[in-house]
N, CA, C and O atoms as a MOPAC input file, in Angstrom:
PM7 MOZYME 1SCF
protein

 N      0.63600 1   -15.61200 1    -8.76000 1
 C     -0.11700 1   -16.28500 1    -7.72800 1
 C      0.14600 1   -15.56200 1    -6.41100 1
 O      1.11200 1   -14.80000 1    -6.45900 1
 N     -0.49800 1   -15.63100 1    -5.24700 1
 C     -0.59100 1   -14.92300 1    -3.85900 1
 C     -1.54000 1   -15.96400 1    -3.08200 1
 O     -2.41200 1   -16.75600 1    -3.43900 1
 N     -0.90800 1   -15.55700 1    -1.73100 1
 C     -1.88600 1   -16.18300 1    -0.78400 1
 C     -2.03600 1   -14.92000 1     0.09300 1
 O     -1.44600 1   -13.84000 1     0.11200 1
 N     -3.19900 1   -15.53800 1     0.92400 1
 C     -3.89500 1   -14.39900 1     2.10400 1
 C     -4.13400 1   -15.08400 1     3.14400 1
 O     -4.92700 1   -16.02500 1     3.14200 1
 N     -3.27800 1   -14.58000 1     4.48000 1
 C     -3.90300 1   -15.25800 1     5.70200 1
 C     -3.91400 1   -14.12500 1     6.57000 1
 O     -3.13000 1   -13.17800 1     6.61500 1
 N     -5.00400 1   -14.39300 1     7.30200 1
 C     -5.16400 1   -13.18300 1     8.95300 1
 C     -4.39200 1   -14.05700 1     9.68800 1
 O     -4.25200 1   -15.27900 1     9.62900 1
 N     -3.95200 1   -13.26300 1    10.34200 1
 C     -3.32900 1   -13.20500 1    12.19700 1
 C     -3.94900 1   -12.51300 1    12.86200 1
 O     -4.84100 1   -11.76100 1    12.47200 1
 N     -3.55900 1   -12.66500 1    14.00100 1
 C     -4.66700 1   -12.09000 1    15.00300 1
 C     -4.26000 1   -10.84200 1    14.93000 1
 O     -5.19200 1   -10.08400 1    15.19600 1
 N     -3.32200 1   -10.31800 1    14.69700 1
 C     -2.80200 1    -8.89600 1    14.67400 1
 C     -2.49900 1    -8.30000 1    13.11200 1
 O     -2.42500 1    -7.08400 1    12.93300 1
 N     -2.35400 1    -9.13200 1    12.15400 1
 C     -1.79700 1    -8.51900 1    11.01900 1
 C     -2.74700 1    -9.41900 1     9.77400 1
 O     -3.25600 1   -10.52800 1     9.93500 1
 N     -2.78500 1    -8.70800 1     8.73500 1
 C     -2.99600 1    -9.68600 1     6.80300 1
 C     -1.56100 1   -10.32600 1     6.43200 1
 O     -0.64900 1    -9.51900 1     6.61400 1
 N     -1.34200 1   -10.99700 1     6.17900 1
 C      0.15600 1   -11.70600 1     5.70100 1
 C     -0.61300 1   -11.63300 1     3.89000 1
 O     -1.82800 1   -11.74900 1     3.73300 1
 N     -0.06500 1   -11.51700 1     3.22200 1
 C      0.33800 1   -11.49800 1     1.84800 1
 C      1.38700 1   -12.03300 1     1.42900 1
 O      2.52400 1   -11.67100 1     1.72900 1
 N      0.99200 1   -13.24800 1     0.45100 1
 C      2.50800 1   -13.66500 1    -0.52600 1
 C      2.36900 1   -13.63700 1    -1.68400 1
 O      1.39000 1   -14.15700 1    -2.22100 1
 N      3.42300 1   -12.95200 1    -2.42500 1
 C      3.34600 1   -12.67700 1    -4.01800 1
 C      4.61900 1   -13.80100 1    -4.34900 1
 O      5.74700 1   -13.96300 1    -3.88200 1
 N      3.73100 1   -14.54100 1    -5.51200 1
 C      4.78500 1   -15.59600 1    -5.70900 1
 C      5.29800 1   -15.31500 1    -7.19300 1
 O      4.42500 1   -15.33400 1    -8.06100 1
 N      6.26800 1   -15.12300 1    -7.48600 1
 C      6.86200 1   -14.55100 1    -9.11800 1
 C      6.79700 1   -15.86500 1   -10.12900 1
 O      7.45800 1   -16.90000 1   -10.05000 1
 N      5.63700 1   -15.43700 1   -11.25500 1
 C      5.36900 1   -16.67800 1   -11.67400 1
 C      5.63100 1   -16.57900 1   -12.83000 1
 O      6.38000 1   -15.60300 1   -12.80000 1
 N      5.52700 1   -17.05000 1   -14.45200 1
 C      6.00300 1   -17.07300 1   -15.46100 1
 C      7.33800 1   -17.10100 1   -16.04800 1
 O      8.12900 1   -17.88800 1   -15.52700 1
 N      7.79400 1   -16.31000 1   -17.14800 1
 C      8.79700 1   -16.93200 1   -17.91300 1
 C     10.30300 1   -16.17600 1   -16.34200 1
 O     10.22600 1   -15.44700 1   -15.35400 1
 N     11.60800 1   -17.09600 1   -17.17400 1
 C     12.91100 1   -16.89100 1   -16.43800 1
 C     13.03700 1   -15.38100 1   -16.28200 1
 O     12.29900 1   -14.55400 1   -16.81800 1
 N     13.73800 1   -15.20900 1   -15.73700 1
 C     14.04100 1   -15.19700 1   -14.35400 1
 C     13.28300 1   -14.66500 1   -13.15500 1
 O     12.71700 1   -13.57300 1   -13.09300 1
 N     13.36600 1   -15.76100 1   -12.03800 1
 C     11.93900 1   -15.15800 1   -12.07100 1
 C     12.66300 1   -14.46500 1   -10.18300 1
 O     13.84500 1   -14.55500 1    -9.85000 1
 N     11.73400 1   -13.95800 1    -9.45900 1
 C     12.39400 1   -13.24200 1    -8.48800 1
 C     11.26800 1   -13.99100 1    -6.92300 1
 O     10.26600 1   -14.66400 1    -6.67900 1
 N     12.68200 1   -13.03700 1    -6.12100 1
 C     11.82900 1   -14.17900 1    -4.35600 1
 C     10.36900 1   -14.02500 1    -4.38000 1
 O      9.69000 1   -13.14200 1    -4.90500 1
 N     10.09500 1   -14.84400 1    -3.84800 1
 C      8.38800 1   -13.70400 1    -2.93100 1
 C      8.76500 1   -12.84400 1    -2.01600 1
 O      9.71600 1   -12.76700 1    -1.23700 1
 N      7.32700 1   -11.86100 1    -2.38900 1
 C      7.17300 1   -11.06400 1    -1.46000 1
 C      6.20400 1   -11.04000 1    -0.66800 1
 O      5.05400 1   -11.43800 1    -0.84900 1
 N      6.77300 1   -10.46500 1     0.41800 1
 C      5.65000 1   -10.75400 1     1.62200 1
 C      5.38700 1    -9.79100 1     2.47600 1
 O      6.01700 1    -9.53800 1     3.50300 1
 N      3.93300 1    -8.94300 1     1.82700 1
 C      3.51900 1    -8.03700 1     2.32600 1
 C      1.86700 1    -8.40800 1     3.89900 1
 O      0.81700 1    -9.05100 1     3.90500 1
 N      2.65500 1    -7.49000 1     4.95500 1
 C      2.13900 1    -8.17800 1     6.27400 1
 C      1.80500 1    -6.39400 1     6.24800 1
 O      2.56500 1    -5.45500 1     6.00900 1
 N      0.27600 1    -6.42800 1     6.61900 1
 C     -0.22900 1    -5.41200 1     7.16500 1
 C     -0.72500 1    -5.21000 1     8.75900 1
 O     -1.31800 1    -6.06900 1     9.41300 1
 N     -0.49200 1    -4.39200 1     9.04500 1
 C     -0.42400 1    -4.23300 1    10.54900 1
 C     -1.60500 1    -2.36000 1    10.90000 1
 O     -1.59100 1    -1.26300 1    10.34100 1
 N     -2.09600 1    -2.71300 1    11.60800 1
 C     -2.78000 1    -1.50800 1    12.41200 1
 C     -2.49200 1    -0.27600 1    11.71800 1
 O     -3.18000 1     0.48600 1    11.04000 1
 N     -1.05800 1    -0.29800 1    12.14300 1
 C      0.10800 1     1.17200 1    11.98400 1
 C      0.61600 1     1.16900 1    10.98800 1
 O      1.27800 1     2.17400 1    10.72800 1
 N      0.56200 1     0.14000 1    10.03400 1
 C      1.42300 1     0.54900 1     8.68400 1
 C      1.49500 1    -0.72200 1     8.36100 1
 O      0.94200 1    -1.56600 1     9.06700 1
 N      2.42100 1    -1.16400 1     6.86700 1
 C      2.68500 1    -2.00400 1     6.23600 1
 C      4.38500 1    -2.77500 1     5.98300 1
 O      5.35200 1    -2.02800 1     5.83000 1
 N      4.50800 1    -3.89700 1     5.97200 1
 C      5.82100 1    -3.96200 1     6.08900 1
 C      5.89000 1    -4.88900 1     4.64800 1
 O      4.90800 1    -5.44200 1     4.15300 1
 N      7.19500 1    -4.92500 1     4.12900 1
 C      7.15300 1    -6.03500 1     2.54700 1
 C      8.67100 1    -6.25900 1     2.91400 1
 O      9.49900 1    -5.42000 1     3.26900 1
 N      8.80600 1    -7.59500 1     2.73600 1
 C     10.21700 1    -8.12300 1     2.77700 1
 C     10.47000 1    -9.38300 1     1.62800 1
 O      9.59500 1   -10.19000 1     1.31800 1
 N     11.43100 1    -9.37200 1     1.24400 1
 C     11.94300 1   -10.08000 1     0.01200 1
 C     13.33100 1   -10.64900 1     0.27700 1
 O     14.13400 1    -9.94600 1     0.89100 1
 N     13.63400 1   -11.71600 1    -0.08600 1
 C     14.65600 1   -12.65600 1     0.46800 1
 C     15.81400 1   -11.92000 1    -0.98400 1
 O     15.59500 1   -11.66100 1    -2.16700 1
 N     17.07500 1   -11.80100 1    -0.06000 1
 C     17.66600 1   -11.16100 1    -0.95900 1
 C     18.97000 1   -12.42500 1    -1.38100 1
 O     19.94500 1   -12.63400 1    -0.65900 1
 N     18.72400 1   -13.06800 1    -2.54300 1
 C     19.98300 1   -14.38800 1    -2.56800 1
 C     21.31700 1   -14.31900 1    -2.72900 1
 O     22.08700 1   -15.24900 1    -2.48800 1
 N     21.68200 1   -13.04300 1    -3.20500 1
 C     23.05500 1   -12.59500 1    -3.10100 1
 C     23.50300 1   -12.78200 1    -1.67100 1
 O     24.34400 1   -13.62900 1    -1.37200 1
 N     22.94200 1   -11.99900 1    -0.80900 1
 C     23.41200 1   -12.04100 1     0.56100 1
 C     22.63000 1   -12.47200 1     1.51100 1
 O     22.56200 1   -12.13800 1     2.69400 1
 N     21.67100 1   -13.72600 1     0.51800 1
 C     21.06600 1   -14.28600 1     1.94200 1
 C     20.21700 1   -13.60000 1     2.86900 1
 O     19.64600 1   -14.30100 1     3.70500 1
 N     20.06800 1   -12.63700 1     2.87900 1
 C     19.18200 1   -12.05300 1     3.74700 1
 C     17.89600 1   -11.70900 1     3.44100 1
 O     17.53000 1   -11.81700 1     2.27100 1
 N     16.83700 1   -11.15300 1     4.62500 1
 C     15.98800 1   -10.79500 1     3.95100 1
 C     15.43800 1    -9.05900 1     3.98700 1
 O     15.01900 1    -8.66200 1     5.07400 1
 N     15.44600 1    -8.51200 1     3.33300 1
 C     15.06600 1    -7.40400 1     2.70000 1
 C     14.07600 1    -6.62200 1     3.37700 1
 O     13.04700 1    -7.28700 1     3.49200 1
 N     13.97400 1    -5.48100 1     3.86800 1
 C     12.29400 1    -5.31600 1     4.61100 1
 C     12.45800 1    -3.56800 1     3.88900 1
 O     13.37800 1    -2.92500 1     3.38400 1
 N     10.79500 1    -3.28500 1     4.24300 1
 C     10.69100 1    -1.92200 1     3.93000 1
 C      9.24600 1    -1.76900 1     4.48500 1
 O      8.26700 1    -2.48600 1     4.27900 1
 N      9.37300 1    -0.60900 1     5.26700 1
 C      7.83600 1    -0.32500 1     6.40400 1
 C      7.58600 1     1.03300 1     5.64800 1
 O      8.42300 1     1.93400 1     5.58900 1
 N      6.52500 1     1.06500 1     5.16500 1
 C      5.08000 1     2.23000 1     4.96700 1
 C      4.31700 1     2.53200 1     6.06700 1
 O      3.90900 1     1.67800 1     6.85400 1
 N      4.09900 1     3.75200 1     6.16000 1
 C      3.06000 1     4.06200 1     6.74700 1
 C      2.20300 1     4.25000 1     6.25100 1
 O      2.18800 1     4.68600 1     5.10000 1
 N      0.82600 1     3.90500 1     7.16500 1
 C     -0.91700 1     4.00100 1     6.46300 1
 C     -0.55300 1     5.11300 1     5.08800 1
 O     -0.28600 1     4.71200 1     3.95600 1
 N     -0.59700 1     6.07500 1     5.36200 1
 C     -0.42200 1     7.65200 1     4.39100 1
 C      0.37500 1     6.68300 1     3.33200 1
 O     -0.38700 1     5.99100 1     2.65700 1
 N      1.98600 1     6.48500 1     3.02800 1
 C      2.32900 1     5.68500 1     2.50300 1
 C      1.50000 1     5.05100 1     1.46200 1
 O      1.70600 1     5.52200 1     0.34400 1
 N      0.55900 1     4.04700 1     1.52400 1
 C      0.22200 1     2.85900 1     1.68300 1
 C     -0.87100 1     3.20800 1     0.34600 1
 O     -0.95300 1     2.78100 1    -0.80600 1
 N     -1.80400 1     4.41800 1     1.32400 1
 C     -2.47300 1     4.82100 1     0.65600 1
 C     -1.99300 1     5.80900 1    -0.63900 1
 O     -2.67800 1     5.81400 1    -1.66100 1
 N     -0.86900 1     6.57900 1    -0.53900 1
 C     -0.52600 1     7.20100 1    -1.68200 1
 C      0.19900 1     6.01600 1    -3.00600 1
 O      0.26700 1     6.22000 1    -4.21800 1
 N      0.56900 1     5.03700 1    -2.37800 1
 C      1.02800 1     3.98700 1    -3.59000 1
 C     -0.16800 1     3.53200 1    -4.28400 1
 O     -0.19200 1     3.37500 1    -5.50500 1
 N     -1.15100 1     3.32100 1    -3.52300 1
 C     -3.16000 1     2.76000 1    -4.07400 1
 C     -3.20400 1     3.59700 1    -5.15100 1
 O     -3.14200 1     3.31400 1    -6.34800 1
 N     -3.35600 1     5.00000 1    -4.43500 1
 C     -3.77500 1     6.11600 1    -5.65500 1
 C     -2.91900 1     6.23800 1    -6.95100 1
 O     -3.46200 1     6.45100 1    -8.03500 1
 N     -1.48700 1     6.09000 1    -6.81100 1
 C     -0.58800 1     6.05400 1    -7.41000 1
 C     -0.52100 1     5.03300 1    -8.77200 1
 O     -0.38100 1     5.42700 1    -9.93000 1
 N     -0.62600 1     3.94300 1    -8.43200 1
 C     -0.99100 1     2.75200 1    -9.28200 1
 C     -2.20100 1     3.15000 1   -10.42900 1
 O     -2.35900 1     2.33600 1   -11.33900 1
 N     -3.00800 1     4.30100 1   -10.41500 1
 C     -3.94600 1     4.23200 1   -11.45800 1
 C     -3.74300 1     5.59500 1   -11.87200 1
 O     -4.73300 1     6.07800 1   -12.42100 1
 N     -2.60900 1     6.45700 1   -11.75400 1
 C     -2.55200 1     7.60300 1   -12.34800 1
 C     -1.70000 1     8.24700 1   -13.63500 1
 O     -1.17200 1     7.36700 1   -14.31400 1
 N     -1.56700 1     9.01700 1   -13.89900 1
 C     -0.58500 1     9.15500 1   -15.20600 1
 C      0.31700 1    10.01900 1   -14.57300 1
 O      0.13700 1    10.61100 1   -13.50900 1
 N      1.56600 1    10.06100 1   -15.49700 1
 C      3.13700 1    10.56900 1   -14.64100 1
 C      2.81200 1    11.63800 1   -14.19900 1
 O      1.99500 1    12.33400 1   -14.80200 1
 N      3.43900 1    12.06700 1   -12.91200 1
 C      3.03800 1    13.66700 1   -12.72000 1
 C      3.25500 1    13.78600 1   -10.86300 1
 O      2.78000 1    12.85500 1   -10.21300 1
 N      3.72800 1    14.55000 1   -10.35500 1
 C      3.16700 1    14.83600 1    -8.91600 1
 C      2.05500 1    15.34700 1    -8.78000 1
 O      1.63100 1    16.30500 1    -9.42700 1
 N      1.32400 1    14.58100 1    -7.68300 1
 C      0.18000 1    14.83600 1    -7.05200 1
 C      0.46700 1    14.88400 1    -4.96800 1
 O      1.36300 1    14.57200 1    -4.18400 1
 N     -0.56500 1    15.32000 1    -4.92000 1
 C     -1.15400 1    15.22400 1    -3.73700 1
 C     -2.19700 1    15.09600 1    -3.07400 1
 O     -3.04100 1    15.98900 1    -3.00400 1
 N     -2.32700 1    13.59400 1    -2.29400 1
 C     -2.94800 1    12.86200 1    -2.01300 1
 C     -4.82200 1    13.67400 1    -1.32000 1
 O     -5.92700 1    13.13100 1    -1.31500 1
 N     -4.46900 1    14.88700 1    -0.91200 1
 C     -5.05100 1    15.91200 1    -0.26000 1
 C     -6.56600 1    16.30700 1    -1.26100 1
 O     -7.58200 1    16.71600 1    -0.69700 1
 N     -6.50000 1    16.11100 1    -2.75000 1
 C     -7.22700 1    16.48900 1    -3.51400 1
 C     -6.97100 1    15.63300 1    -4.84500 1
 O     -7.74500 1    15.65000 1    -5.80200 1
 N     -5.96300 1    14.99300 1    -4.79400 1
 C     -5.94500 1    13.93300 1    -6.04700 1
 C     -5.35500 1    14.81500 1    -6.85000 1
 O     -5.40000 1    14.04000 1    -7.80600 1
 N     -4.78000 1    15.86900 1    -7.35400 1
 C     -4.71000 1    16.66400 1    -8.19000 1
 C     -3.36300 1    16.66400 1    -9.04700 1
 O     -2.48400 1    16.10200 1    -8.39300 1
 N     -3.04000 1    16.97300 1    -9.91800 1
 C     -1.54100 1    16.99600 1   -10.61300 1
 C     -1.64600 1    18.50200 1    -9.60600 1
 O     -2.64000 1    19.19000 1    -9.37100 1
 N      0.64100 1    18.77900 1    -8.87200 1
 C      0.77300 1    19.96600 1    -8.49800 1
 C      1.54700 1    20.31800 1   -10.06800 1
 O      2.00600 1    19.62300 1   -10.97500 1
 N      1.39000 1    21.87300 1    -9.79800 1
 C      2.08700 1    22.57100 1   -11.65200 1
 C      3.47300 1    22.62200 1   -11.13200 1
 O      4.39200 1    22.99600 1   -11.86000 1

């Protein structure tokens, strides 16, 4: 499950971990102008977790998600040898 809300400045995203045990925090991916941020509540130490992408980033994980193992570059889509 996920929710979607605008802000006046950012997309808020929540990924909620659903099905069988064990299941893990949400995550909460907030997009911004300049890049992307995802933070996850960490319960060992209570805290919460962050990690910032940039656009480039953002976009090489998109492409990434539908490809087969291999380095590429984003420049031409291509496997490098």
């Amino acid at each position: 499950m996920f929710t979607i809300e605008h802000e006046f400045d950012a997309t808020v995203i929540t990924l909620v971990d659903e099905g069988a045990s064990p299941l893990e925090e949400d995550v909460t991916v907030t997009a911004f102008e300049d890049g992307v941020t995802l933070e996850q509540l960490d319960p060992r130490s209570d805290e919460v977790q962050r990690i910032i992408l940039s656009p480039t980033q953002v976009r090489d994980l998109a492409a990434a998600l539908n490809l087969p193992e291999g380095i590429y570059r984003r420049t031409d889509l291509r496997k490098d040898e």
